[in-house]
C-alpha positions as CSV (number, residue, x, y, z in Angstrom):
1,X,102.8,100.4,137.4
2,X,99.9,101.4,139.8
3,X,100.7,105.2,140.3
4,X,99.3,107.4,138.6
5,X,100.1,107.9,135.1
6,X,102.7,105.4,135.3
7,X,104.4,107.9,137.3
8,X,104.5,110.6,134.3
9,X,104.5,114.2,134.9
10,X,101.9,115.9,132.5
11,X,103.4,118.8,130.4
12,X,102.2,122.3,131.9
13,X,99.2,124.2,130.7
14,X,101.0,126.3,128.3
15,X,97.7,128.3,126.7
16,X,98.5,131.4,128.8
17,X,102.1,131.4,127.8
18,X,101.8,130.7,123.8
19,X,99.7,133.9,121.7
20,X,99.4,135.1,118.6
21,X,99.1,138.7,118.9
22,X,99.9,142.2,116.9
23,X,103.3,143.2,118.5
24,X,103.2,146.6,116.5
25,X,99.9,147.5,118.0
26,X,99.8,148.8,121.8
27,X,97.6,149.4,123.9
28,X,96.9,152.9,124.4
29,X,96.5,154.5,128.4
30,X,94.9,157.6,128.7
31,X,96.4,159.9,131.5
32,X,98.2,158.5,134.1
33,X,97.7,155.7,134.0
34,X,99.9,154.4,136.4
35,X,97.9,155.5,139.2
36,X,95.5,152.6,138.9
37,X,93.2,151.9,141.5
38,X,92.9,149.3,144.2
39,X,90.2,147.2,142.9
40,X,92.0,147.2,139.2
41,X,95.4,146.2,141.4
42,X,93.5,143.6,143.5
43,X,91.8,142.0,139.8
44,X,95.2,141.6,138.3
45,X,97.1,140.1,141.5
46,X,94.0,137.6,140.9
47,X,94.6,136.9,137.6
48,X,98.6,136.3,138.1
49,X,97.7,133.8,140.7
50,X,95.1,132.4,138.7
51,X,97.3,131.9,135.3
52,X,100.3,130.6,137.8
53,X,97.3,127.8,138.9
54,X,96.0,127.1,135.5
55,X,100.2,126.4,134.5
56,X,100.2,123.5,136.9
57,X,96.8,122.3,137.0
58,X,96.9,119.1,136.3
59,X,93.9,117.5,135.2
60,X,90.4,118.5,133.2
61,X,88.4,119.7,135.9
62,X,90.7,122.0,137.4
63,X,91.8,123.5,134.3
64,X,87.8,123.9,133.1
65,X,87.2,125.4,136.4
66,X,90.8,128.0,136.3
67,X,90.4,128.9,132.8
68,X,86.5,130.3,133.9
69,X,88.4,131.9,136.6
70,X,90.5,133.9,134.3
71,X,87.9,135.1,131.7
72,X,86.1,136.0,134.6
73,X,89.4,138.3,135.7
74,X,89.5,139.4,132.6
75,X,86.5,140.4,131.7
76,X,86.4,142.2,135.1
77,X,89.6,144.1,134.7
78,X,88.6,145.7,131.3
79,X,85.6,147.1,133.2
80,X,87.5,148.3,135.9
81,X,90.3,149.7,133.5
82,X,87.3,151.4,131.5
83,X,85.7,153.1,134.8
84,X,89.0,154.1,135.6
85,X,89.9,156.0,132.5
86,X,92.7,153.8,131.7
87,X,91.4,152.8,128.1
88,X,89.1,154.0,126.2
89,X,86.3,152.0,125.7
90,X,87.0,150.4,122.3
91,X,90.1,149.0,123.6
92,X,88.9,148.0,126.7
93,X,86.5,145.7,124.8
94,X,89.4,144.6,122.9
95,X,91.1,143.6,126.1
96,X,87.8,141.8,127.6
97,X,87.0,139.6,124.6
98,X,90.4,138.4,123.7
99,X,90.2,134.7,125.1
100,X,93.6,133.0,125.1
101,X,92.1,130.1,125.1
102,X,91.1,129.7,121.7
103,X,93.5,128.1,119.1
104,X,92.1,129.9,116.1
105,X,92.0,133.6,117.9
106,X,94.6,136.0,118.0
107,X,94.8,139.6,119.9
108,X,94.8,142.6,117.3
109,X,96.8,144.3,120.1
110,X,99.5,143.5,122.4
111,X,100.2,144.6,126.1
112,X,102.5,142.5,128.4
113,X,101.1,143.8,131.2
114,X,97.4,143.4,130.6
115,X,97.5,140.3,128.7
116,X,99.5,138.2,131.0
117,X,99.3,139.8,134.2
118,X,103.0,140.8,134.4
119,X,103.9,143.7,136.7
120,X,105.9,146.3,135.9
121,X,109.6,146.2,136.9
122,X,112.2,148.5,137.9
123,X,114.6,147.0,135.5
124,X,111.8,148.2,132.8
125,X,110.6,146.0,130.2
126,X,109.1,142.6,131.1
127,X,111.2,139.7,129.2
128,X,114.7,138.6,129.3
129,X,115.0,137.1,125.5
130,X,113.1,137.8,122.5
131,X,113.9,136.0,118.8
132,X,112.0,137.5,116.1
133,X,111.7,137.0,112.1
134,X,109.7,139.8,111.4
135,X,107.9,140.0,108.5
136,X,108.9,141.9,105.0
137,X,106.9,143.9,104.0
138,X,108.2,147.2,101.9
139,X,106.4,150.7,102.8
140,X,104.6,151.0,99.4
141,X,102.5,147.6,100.8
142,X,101.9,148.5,103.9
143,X,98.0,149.7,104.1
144,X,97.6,153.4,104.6
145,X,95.6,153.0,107.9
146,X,98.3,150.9,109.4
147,X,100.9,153.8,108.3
148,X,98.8,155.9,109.6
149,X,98.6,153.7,113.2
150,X,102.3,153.0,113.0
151,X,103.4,156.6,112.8
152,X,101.1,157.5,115.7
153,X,102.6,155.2,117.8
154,X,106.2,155.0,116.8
155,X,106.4,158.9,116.3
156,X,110.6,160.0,115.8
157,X,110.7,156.3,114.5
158,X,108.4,156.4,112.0
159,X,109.6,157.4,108.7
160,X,106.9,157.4,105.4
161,X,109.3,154.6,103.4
162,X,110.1,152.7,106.2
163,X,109.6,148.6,106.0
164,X,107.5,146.8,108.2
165,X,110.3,145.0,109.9
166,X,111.6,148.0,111.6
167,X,109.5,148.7,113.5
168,X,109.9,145.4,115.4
169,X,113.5,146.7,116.3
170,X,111.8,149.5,118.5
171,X,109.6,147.1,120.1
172,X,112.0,145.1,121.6
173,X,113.5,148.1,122.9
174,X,110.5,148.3,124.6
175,X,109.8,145.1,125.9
176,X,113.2,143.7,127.2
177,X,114.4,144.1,130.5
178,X,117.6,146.3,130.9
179,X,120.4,143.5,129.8
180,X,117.7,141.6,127.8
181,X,119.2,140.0,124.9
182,X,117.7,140.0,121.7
183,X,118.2,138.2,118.2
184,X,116.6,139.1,115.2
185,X,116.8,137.8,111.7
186,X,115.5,140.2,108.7
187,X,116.0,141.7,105.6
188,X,119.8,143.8,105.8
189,X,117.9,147.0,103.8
190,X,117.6,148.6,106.3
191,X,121.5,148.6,107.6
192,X,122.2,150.6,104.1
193,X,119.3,152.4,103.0
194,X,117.8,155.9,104.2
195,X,115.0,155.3,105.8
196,X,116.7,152.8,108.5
197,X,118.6,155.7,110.0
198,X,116.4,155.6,113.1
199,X,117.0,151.2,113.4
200,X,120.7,152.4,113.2
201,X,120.5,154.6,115.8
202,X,118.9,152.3,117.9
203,X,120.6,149.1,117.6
204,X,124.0,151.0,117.9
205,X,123.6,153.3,120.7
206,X,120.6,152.0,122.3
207,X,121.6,148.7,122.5
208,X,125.4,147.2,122.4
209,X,125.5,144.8,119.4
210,X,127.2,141.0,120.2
211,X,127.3,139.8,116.5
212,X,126.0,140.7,113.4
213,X,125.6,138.6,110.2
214,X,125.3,139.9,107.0
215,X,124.7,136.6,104.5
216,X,124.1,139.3,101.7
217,X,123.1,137.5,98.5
218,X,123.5,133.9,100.1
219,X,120.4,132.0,100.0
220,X,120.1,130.7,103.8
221,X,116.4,131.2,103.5
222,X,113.6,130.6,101.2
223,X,112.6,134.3,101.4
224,X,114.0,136.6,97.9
225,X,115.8,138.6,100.5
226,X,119.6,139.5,101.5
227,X,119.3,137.9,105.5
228,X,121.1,139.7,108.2
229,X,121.3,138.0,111.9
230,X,121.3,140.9,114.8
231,X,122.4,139.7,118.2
232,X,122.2,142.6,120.8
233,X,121.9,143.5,124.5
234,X,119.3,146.2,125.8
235,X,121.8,148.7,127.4
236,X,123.0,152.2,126.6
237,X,126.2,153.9,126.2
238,X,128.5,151.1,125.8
239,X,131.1,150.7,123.3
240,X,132.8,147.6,123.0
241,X,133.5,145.9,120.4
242,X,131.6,143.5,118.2
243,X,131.6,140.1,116.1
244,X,130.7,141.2,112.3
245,X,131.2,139.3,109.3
246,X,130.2,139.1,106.0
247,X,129.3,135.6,104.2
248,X,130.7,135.5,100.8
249,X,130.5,131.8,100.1
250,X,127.6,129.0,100.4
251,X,129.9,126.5,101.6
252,X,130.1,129.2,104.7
253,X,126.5,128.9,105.4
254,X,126.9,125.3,107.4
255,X,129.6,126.6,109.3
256,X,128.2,130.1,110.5
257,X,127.9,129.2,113.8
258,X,131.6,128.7,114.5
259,X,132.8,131.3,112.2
260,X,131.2,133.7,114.4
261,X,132.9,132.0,117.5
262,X,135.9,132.5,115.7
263,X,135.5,136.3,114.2
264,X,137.3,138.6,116.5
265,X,135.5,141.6,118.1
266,X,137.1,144.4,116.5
267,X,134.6,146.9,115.5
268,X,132.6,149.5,117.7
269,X,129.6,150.5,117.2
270,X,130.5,154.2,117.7
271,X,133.1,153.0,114.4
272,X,129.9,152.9,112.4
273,X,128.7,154.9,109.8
274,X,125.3,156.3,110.9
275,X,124.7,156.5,107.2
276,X,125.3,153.4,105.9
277,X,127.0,150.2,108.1
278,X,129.5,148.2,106.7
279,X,131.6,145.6,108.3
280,X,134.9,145.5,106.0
281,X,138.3,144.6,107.7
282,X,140.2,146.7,109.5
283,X,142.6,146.7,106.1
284,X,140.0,147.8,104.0
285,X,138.6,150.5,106.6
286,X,141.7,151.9,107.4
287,X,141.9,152.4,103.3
288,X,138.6,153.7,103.2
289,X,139.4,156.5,105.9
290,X,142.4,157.5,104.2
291,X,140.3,158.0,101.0
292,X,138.2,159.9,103.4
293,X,140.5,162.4,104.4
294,X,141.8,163.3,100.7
295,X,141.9,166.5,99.5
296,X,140.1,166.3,96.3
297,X,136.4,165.1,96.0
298,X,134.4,164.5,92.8
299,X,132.0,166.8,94.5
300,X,134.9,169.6,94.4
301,X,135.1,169.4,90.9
302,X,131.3,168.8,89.3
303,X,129.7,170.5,92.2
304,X,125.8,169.5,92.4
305,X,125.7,168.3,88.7
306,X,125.6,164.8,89.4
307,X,123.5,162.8,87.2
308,X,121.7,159.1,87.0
309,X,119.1,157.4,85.0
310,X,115.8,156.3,86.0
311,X,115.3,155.4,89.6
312,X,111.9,153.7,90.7
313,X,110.1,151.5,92.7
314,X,106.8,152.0,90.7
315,X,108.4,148.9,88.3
316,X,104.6,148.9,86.6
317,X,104.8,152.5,85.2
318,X,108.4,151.9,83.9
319,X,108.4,148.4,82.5
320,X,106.3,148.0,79.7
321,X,105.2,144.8,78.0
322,X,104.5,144.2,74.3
323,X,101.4,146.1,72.9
């Protein structure tokens, strides 16, 4: 075969498109920065062209001689961005040396905008999908300067015994486009447990929920968690119902995918409990409310003098080895 490359089209330049980044740290404008100026406009239509060139360049040369052009742009739109106010100078450094186009470097920030030349859009947001597996981490072993970070950034969100995944929840929000879909799998803690009031909030009322999977105690994944699958759409103040099961069995674990196709939608998200989800039948609910609406509580009768034993997390000061 005499043409070129037997006739083979090369994969795309895909550097520009694949990063390793921090999601949960932004990029922080000073002002109003919206109001950039023309030279800081003219730099990033530059660079948009230029990544859209280094995607399809297709051979060594070219991409040697685009990817010069875009650390060029880059380097020249942090200095713009700093001259205009838009960053401080810290982070505009952080913007200029971050090179994309190293395999072994990853961005300690993240900013759709800046990093990839994306304009903003009057649908908001600037992607249509986003899957994430966040990572677990509990609050006691999250480091007290990236608390004290997160709760700067995240604000209302931010609560002092919140895990780390949460935070990925409000993120999204953040990132899609209105209608954006997004599918997360974590750790369910946080659909029962105090300080995921906030990541209730959001994903019920903030976005309108497609499915959730709750595999509880099953062990789909390696991870010594209880796995929950979140399917959602970035729009407010809808209130249809939703897919939600429960899997009770390991045998169910291969067969997820049509049990979910086959779950009705029967639960609203304005039917949940903003203090603790749960996804029982309609049965069992409708047994639950009429508990509900009894006359007699517990709390009637013993008032406040409700009692447990020991409650900790701090396992090391309560379980003690042989002396």
């Amino acid at each position: 075969d005499s043409r070129p490359n037997r006739g083979i089209t090369p994969l795309p330049n895909l550097e520009t498109k694949l990063v390793a980044a921090n999601t949960l740290t932004p990029l922080h404008r000073k002002g109003n920065a919206m109001l950039v100026t023309q030279d800081v406009r003219a730099a990033q239509t530059k660079l948009r062209s230029a990544n859209r060139a280094f995607f399809a360049a297709a051979n060594g040369a070219e991409k040697r001689k685009v990817q010069k052009q875009i650390l060029d742009l880059r380097h020249e739109i942090a200095d713009l961005a700093k001259g205009a106010g838009i960053f401080s100078g810290d982070e505009a450094a952080l913007l200029a040396h971050w090179d994309p186009f190293d395999p072994n470097a990853y961005a300690p920030f993240f900013d759709a905008e800046w990093m990839f030349g994306f304009e903003p859009s009057a649908r908001k947001g600037y992607f249509d999908v986003i899957l994430a597996n966040p990572p677990y981490v509990r609050s006691g072993k999250i480091e007290s300067k990236l608390k004290a970070a997160l709760k700067n950034d995240y604000g209302k969100f931010f609560t002092g015994s919140s895990d780390l995944l949460t935070f990925f929840f409000r993120v999204a929000k953040d990132l899609l486009f209105d209608g954006g879909v997004m599918s997360f799998i974590t750790s369910n803690n946080y659909m029962r447990a105090g300080y995921g009031g906030p990541s209730r909030e959001l994903l019920s009322k903030k976005f309108q929920p497609l499915a959730i999977v709750d595999f509880g105690e099953m062990p789909v994944f390696k991870a010594a968690v209880d796995s929950t699958v979140y399917i959602g759409v970035n729009t407010e103040g809808g209130d249809a119902p939703f897919r939600a099961l429960t899997i009770k069995s390991v045998d169910d674990i291969a067969k997820v995918g049509q049990m979910v196709r086959d779950a009705p939608a029967e639960i609203k998200p304005s039917e949940l409990d903003p203090a603790s989800w749960s996804f029982a039948s309609v049965e069992y609910r409708a047994i639950a409310d009429a508990m509900d609406k009894a006359k007699s509580r517990i709390s009637g009768i013993v008032g406040d003098d409700f009692y447990r034993g020991i409650l900790t997390g701090l396992n090391g000061a309560f379980l003690i080895g042989e002396t």
